[in-house]
C-alpha positions as CSV (number, residue, x, y, z in Angstrom):
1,X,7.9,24.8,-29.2
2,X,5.4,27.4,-30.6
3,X,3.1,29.4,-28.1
4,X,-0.4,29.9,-29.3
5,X,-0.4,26.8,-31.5
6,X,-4.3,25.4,-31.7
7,X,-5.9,22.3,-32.5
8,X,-9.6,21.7,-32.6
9,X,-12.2,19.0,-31.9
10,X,-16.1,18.6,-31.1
11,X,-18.4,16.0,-30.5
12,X,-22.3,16.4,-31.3
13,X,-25.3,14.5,-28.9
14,X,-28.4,13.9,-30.5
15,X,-31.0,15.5,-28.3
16,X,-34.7,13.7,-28.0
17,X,-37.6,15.7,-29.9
18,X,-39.2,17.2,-26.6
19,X,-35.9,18.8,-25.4
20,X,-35.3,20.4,-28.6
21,X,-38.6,21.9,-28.9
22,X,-37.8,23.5,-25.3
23,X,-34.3,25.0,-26.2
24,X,-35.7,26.3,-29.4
25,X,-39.0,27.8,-28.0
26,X,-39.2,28.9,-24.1
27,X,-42.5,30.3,-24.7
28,X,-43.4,25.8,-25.1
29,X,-41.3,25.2,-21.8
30,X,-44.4,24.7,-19.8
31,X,-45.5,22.0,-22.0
32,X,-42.3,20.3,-21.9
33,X,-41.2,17.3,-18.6
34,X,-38.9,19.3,-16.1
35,X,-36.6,18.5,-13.4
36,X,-39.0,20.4,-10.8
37,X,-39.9,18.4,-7.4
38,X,-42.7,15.9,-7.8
39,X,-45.1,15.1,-4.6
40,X,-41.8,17.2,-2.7
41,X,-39.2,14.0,-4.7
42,X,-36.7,15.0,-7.0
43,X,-35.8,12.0,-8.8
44,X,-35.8,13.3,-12.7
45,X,-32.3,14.4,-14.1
46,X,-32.6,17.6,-16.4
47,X,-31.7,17.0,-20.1
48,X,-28.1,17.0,-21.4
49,X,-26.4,19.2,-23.5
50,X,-25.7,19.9,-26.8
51,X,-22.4,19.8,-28.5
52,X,-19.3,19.2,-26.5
53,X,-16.2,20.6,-27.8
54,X,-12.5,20.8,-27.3
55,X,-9.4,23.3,-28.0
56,X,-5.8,22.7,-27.4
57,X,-3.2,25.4,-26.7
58,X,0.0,23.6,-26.9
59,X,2.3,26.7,-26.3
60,X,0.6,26.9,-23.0
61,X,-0.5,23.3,-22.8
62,X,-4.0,23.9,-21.6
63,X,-7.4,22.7,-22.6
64,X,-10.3,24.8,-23.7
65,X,-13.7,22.5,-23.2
66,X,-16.8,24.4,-24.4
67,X,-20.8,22.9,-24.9
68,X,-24.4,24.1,-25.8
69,X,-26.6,24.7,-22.5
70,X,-29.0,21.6,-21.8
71,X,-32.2,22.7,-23.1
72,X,-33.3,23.0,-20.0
73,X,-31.1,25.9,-18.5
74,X,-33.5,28.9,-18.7
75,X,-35.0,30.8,-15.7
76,X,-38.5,30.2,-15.6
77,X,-41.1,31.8,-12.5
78,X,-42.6,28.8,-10.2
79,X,-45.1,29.7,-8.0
80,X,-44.1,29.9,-3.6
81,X,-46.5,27.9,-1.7
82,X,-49.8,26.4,-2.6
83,X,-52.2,30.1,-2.2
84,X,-52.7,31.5,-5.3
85,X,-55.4,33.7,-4.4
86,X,-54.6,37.5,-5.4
87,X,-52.2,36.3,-7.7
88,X,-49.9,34.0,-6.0
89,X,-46.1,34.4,-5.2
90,X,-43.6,33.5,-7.3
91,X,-39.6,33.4,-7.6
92,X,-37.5,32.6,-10.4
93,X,-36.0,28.9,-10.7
94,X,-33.5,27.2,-13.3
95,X,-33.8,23.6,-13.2
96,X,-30.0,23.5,-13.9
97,X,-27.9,24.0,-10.7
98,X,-24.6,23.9,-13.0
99,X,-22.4,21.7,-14.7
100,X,-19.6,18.6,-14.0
101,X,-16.3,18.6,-16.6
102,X,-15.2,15.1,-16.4
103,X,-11.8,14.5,-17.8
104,X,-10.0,10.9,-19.3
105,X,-7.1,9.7,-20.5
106,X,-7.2,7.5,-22.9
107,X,-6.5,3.6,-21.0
108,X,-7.5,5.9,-17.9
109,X,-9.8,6.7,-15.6
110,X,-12.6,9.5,-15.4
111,X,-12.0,12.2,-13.1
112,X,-13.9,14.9,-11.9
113,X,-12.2,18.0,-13.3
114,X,-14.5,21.3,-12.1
115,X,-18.1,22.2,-11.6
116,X,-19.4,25.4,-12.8
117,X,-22.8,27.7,-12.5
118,X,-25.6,27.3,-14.5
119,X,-25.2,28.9,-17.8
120,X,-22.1,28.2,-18.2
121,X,-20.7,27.3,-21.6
122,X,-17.2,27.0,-21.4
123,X,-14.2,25.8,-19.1
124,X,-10.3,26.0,-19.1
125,X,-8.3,23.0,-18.1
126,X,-4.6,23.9,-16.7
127,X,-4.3,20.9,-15.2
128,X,-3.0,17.9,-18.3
129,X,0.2,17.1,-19.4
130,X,2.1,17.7,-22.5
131,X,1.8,14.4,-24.3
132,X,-0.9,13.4,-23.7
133,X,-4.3,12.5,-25.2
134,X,-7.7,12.7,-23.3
135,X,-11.4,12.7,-23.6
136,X,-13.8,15.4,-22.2
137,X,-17.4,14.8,-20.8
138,X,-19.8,17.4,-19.8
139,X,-22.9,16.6,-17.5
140,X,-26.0,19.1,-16.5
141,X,-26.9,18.9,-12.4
142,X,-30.1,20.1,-11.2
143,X,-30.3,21.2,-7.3
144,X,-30.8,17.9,-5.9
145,X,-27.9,16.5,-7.4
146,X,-29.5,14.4,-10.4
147,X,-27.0,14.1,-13.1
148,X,-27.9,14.4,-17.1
149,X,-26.4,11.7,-19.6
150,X,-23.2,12.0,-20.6
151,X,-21.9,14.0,-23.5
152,X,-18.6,13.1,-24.7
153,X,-15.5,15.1,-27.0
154,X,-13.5,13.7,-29.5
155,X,-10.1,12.9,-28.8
156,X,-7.6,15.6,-28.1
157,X,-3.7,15.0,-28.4
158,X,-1.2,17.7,-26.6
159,X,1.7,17.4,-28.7
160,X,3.9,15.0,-29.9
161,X,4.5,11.8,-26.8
162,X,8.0,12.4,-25.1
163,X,10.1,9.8,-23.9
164,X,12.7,8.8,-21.1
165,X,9.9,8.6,-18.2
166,X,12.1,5.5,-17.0
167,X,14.5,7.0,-14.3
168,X,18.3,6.4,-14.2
169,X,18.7,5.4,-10.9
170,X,21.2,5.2,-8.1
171,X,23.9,2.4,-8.4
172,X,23.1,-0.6,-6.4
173,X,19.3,0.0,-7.0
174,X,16.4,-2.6,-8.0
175,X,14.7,-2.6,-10.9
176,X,12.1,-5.4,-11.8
177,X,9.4,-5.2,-14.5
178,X,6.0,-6.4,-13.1
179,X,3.6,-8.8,-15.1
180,X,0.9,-11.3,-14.9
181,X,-0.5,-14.7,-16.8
182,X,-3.6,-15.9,-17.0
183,X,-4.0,-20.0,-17.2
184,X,-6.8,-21.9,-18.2
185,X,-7.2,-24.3,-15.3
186,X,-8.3,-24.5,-11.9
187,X,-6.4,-23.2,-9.0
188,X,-4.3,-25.7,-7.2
189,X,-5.5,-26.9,-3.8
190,X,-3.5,-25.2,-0.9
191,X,-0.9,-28.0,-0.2
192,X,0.1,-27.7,-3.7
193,X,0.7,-24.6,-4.1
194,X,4.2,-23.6,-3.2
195,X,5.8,-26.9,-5.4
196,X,3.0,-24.8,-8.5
197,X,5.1,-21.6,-8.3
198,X,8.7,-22.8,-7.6
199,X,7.9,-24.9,-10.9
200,X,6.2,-22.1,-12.5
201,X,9.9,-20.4,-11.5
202,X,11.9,-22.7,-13.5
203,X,9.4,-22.6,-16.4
204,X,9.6,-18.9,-16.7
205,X,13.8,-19.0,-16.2
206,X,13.8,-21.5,-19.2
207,X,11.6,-19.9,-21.3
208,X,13.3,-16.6,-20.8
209,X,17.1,-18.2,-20.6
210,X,17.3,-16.0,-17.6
211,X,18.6,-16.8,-14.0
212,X,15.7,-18.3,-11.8
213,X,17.1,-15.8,-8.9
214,X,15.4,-12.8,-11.5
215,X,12.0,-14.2,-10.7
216,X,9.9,-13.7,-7.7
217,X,6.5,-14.6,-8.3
218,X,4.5,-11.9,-5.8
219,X,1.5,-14.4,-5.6
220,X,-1.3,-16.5,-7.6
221,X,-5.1,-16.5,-7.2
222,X,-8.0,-17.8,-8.9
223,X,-10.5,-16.9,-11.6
224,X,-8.7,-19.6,-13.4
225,X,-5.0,-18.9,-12.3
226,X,-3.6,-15.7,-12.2
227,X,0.0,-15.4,-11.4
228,X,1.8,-12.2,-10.8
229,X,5.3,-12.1,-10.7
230,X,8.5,-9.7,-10.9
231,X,11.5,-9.9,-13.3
232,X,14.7,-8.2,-12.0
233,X,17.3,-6.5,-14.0
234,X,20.4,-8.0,-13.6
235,X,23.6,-5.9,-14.8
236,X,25.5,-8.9,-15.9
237,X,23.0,-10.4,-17.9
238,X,22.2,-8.8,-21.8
239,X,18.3,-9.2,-21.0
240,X,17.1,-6.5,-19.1
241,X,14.0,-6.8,-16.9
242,X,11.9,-4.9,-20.0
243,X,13.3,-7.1,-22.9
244,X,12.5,-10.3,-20.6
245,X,8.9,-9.3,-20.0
246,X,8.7,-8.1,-23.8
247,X,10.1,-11.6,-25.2
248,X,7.4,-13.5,-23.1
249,X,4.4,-11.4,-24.4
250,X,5.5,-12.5,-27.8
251,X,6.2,-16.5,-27.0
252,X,2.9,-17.2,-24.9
253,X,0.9,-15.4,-27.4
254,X,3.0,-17.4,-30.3
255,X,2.5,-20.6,-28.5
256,X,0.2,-20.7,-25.5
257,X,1.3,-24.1,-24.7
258,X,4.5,-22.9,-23.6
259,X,3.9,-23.9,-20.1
260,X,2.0,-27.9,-20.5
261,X,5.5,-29.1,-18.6
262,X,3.7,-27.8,-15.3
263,X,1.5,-29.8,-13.7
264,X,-1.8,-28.1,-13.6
265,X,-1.1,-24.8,-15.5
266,X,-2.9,-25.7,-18.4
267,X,-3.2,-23.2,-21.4
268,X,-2.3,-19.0,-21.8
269,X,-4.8,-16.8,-22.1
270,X,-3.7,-13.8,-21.4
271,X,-0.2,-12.0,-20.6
272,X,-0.4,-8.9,-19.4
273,X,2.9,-6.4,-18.7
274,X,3.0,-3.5,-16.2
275,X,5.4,-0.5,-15.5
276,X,8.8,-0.7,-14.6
277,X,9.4,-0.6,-10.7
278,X,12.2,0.8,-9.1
279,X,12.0,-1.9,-6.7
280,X,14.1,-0.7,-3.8
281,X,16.4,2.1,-2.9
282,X,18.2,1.9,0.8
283,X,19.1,5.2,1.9
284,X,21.6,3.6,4.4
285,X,22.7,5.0,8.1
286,X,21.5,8.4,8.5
287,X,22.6,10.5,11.8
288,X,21.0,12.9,14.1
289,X,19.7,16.4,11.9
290,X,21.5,14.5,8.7
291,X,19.5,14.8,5.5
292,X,19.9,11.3,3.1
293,X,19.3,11.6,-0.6
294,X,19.6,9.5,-3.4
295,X,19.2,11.1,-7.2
296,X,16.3,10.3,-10.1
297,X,17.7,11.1,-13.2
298,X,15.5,11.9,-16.3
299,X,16.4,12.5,-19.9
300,X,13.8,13.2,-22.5
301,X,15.4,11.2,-25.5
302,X,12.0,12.3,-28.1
303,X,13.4,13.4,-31.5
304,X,10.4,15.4,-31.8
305,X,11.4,18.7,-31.1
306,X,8.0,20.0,-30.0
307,X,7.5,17.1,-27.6
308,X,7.9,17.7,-23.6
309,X,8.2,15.7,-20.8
310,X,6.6,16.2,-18.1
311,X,7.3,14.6,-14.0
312,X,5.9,14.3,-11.3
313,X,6.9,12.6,-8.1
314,X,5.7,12.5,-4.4
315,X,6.5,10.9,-0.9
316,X,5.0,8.9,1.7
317,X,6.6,7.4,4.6
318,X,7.3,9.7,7.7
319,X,10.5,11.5,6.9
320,X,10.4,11.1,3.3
321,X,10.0,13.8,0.7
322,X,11.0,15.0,-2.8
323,X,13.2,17.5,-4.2
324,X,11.5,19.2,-6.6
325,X,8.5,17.5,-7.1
326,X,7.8,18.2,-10.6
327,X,10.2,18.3,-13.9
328,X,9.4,19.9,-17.5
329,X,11.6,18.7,-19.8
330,X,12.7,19.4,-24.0
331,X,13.6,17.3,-26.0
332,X,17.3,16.1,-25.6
333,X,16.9,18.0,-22.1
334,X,18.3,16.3,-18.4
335,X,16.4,16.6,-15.3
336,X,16.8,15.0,-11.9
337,X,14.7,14.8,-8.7
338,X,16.3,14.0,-5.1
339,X,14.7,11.5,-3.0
340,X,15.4,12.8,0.6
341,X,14.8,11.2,4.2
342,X,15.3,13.9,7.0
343,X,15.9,12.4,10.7
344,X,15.1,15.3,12.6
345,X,11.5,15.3,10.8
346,X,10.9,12.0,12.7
347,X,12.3,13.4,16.0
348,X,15.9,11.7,15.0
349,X,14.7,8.4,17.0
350,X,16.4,5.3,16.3
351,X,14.7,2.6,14.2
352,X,14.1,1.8,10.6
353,X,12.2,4.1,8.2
354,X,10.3,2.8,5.2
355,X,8.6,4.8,2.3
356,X,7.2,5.0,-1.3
357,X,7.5,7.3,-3.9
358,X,5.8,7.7,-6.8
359,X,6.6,8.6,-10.0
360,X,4.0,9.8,-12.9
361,X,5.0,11.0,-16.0
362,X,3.5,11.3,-19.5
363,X,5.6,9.5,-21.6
364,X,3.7,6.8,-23.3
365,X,6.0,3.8,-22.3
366,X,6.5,4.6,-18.8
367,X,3.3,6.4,-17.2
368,X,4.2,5.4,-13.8
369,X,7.2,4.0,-11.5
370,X,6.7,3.1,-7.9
371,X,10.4,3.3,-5.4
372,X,10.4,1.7,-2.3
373,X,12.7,3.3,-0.2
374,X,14.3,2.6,3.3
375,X,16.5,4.3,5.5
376,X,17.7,3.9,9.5
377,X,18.7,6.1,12.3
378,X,21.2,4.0,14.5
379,X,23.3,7.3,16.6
380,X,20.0,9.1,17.2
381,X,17.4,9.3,20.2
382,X,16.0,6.4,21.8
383,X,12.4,6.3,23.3
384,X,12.0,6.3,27.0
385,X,12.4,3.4,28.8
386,X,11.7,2.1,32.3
387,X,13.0,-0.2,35.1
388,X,12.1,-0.3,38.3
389,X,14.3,-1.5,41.6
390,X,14.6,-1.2,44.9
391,X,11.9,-2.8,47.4
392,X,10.8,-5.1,44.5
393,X,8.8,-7.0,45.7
394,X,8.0,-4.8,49.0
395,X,8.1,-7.0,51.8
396,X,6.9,-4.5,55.1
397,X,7.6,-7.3,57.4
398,X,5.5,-6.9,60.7
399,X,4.5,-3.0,61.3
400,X,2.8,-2.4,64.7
401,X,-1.1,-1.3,64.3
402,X,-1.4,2.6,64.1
403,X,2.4,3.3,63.2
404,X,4.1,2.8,59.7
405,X,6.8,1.7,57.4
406,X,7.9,3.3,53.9
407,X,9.8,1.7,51.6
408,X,11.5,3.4,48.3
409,X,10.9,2.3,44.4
410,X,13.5,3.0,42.4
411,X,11.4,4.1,38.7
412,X,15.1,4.9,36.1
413,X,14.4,6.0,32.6
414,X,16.8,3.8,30.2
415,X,16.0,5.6,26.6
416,X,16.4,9.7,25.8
417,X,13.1,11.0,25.6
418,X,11.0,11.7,28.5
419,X,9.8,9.2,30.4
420,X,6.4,9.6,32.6
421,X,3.7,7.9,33.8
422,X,1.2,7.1,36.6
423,X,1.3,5.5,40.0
424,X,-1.5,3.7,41.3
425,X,-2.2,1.4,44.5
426,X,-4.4,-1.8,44.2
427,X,-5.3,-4.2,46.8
428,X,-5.5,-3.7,50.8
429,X,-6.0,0.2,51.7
430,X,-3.2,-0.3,54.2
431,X,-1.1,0.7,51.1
432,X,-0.6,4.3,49.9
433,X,1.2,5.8,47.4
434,X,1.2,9.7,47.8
435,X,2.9,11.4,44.3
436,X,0.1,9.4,42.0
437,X,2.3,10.4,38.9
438,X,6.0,11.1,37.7
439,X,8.2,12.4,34.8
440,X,11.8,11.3,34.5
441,X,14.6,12.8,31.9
442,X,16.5,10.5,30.4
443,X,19.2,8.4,32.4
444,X,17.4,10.1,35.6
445,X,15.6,8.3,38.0
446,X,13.0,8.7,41.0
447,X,12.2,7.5,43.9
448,X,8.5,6.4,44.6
449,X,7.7,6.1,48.4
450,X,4.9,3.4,49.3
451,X,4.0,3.4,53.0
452,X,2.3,0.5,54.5
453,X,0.0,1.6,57.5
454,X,-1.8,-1.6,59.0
455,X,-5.3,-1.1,61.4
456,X,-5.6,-4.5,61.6
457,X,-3.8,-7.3,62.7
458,X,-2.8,-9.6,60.0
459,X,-1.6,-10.3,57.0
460,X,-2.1,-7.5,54.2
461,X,-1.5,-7.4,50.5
462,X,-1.5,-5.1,47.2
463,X,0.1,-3.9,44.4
464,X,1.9,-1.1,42.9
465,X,0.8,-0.2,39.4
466,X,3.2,1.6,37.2
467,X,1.9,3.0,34.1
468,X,4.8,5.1,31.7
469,X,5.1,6.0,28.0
470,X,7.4,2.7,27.8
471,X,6.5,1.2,24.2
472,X,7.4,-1.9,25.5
473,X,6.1,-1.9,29.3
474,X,3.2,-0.1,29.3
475,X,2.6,-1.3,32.6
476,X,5.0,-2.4,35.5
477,X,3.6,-4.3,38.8
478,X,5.0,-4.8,41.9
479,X,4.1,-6.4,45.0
480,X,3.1,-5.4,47.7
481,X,2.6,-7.3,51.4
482,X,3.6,-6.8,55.3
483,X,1.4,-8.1,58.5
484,X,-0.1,-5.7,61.2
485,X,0.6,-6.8,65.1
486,X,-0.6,-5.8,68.0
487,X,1.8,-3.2,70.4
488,X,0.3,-4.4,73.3
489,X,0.6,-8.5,72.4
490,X,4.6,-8.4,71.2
491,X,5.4,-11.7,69.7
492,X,9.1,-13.2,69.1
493,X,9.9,-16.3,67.1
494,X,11.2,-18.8,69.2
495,X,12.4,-22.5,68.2
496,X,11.2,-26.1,69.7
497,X,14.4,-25.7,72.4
498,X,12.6,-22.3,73.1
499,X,15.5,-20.2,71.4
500,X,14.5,-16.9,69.9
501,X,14.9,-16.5,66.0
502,X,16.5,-13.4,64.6
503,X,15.5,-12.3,61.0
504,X,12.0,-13.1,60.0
505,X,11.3,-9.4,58.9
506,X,8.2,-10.4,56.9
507,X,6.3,-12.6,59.6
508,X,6.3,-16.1,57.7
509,X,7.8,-17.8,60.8
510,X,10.9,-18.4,58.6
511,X,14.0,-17.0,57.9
512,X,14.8,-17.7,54.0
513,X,15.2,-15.4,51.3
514,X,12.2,-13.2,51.0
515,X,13.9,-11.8,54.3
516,X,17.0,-11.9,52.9
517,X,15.9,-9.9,50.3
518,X,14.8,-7.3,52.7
519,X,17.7,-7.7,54.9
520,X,19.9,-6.5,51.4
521,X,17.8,-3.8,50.5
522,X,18.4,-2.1,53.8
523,X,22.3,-3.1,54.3
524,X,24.0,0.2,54.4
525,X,21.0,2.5,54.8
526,X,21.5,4.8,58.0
527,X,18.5,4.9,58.9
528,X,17.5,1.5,57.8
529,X,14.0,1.8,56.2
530,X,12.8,-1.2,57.8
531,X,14.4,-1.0,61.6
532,X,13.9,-4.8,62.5
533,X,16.8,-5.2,59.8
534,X,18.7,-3.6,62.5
535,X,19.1,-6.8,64.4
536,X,21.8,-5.3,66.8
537,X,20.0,-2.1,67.5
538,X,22.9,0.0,66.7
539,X,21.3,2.5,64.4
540,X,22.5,1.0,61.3
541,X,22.6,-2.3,59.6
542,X,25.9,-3.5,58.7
543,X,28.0,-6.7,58.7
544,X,27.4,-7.3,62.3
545,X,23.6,-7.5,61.7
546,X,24.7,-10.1,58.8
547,X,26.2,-12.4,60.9
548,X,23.3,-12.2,63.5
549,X,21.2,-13.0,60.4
550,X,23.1,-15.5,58.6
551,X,23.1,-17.7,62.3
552,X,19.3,-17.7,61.8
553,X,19.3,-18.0,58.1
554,X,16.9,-21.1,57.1
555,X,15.4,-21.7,61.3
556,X,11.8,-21.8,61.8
557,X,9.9,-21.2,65.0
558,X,6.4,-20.3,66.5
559,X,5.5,-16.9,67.8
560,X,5.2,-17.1,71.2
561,X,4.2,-13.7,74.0
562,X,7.3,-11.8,74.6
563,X,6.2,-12.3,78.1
564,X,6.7,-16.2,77.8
């Protein structure tokens, strides 16, 4: 390729009379419409400019876009404020604030390219592609933003069009080309719809002689009916997901007919083919601080010698990037770019990963591909977790007025990372809950005192509310309830043969399994946390205070004065 090699273009705009006269003659200006504020409203765009022209430099592959100034780009004096006694005040104004280079591809889209000052004549564009061909526009801007008409350039080519923007990919890949038909006729109603497109499948399978399983039809929709659809490659099969797509541009628009064995589908009016997709690439497995990568190849196959080819590719998905992220490329010249997912960039947490990347390039053929890419983290880090045990529910049983009973919550982080949260008490103010928050390691656990303090005789009742970082349990609750009684009026449980009744430890007047519940979580403890569990008052509860208990499991009674 030859530095320094030049080609050049221009494009004239006719210019109206009155804008003429003004570029040709400033001492006229003042007789000539300008962008200036009207009753404090600027609504009136300045003129636009003259010619707009265009220079290649394919050694460096840049563009050189140059115009004539819009007739109204002078500086002219306007007067400050409304006394003009003694003279008056003035300051110098342009009613051009500067100038927007638009930039096109051709089949593309506009874009905004730079903006520069007033006078300006002339900008460099660094920013195209070898390859390529585009159209330049230049629009004046006055200071409140109103834009001139637009002046275009001819059409500029940068060299000779490459080829090879189609990637070889990874083995075990999917490729599928992307298209879409156009039907004359009226979508089908809703119920209908799915037996449409599974016989819109087989049509397309015949037509092509391909295997049905290469056809996924993405969706259909109306404006008459629009189907999109995907054709796989296949590696046993001599059609590749190009050629198919090629071959059924040229039959519908040889016989648009081709599909009046489907109910409903009506005639082909258009067909319409869209870039190659590297459909899916898995990544696979990846470990802690283990980087995954799977390889782009590119090979530009021009014969042209001066022709380049240019690539670009980016990432999005957390973990994902690309490696490098562009490619310049001679003719007959290899490239590749490495698609890479990192695990320790998303904290090496277990889960699945998914991503996109992008591929642009200017070959002709094969402007862009989109990957969708997928990878998992299965030996890493798990996110905290929480269970809760212990006095769940927390039964206090009977607690004289003025004294108290604690009972322990058991709060156990399952996952790696951290695990914290909040405590909070709802319900009867008997309850109280002292720590108010917590932060457990992973595989740790704490301990989470609730005390019950009744001032009342009676029955009382609340709840623990956990709150943690657990995805999946945001919020734990647990129950809380006991009774207050009075010291000075002790009551036992005695049955209809005036018998007292052992283990009723939450005052229900029967011995049955919420007591048995507390009776377990105390067996062993020395001290017990609830003492009545220590039916034999030997300063522990054990089997001996089972036996007690399991005589009075399932009796039932009524609380009578100890006194009689």
């Amino acid at each position: 390729m030859s530095r320094g090699k030049k080609v050049f273009f221009s494009g004239l705009a006719l210019l109206g009379l009155g804008s003429f006269l003004a570029y040709a003659n400033p001492a006229e200006a003042a007789m000539t419409v300008s962008s200036a504020p009207a009753a404090g409203v600027d609504n009136i765009a300045p003129g636009p400019v003259s010619a707009v022209a265009v220079e290649a430099d394919l050694g460096a592959v840049t563009v050189t876009i140059s115009w004539g100034l819009a007739a109204a780009d002078f500086v002219r004096q306007a007067p400050v404020g409304s006394d003009l006694t003694s003279g008056g005040v003035f300051s110098n104004v342009n009613d051009v604030a500067g100038y927007n280079v638009w930039r096109r591809p051709v089949g593309g889209e506009n874009e905004l390219v730079s903006n520069v000052g007033a006078g300006s004549v002339s900008y460099v564009d660094d920013t195209v592609q070898a390859g390529l061909t585009y159209i330049y526009s230049v629009t004046a801007l006055d200071r409140s933003g109103n834009e001139s008409g637009v002046v275009e350039s001819d059409q500029i080519n940068l060299g000779p069009p490459p080829s090879g923007g189609k990637p070889v990919v990874p083995p075990g890949s999917i490729i599928s080309k992307a298209a879409q038909v156009k039907l004359d006729a009226e979508l089908p109603p809703a119920d209908a719809q799915a037996l449409f497109i599974a016989d819109m499948r087989a049509a397309l399978a015949e037509l092509l002689g391909i295997s049905i399983d290469r056809i996924k039809i993405n969706g259909i929709s109306a404006g008459s009916i629009i189907i999109d659809f995907e054709i796989e490659d296949d590696a046993t099969s001599t059609v590749s997901a190009d050629d198919a797509v090629a071959s059924l541009e040229t039959q519908l628009t040889e016989n648009p007919d081709a599909f009046v064995g489907v109910e409903g589908a009506g005639t082909v009016l258009e067909v319409v083919s869209f870039q190659a997709n590297l459909s899916s690439i898995d990544l696979g497995a990846v470990g802690a601080d283990e980087i995954a990568f799977e390889t782009l190849s590119f090979t530009n196959t021009a014969t042209d010698a001066e022709a380049v080819l240019s690539v670009t590719a980016s990432a999005s998905g957390d973990g994902y990037s690309v490696s490098p992220a562009t490619l310049s490329l001679a003719a007959g010249e290899t490239g590749s770019i490495d698609v890479e997912f990192d695990a320790a960039a998303v904290g090496n947490l277990n889960g699945s990963y998914a991503g996109t990347v992008t591929v642009l390039t200017n070959d002709p053929n094969q402007r862009e591909t989109i990957v969708s890419v997928s990878a998992s983290i299965e030996a890493g880090l798990s996110l905290a977790g929480i269970a809760v045990s212990g006095a769940v529910p927390a039964n206090f049983g009977s607690v004289f007025i003025g004294a108290d009973r604690s009972l322990a919550i058991n709060v156990a982080n399952t996952g790696d990372l951290t695990l914290s949260g909040t405590l909070a008490i709802e319900g009867d103010a008997a309850f109280t809950e002292a720590t108010g928050s917590f932060s457990v390691e992973g595989g740790q656990s704490v301990a989470v005192s609730v005390t019950f303090t009744p001032t009342a005789a009676g029955a009382a009742s609340g709840t623990l509310v956990i709150t943690s970082n657990d995805a999946d349990q945001p919020e734990v609750r647990v129950a809380l309830s006991g009774s207050g009684s009075d010291p000075g009026d002790v009551q036992v449980l005695v049955a209809e043969d005036g018998s007292q009744i052992f283990g009723d430890f939450d005052g229900s007047t029967e011995v049955n399994f919420d007591d048995f519940f507390i009776f377990a979580d105390n067996f062993g403890v020395t001290p017990p946390a609830n003492a009545a569990t220590d039916l034999d008052a030997n300063g522990e509860v054990n089997f001996d205070d089972f036996f007690i208990f399991a005589d009075n499991f399932g009796k039932s009674g009524t609380y009578v004065g100890a006194g009689g």
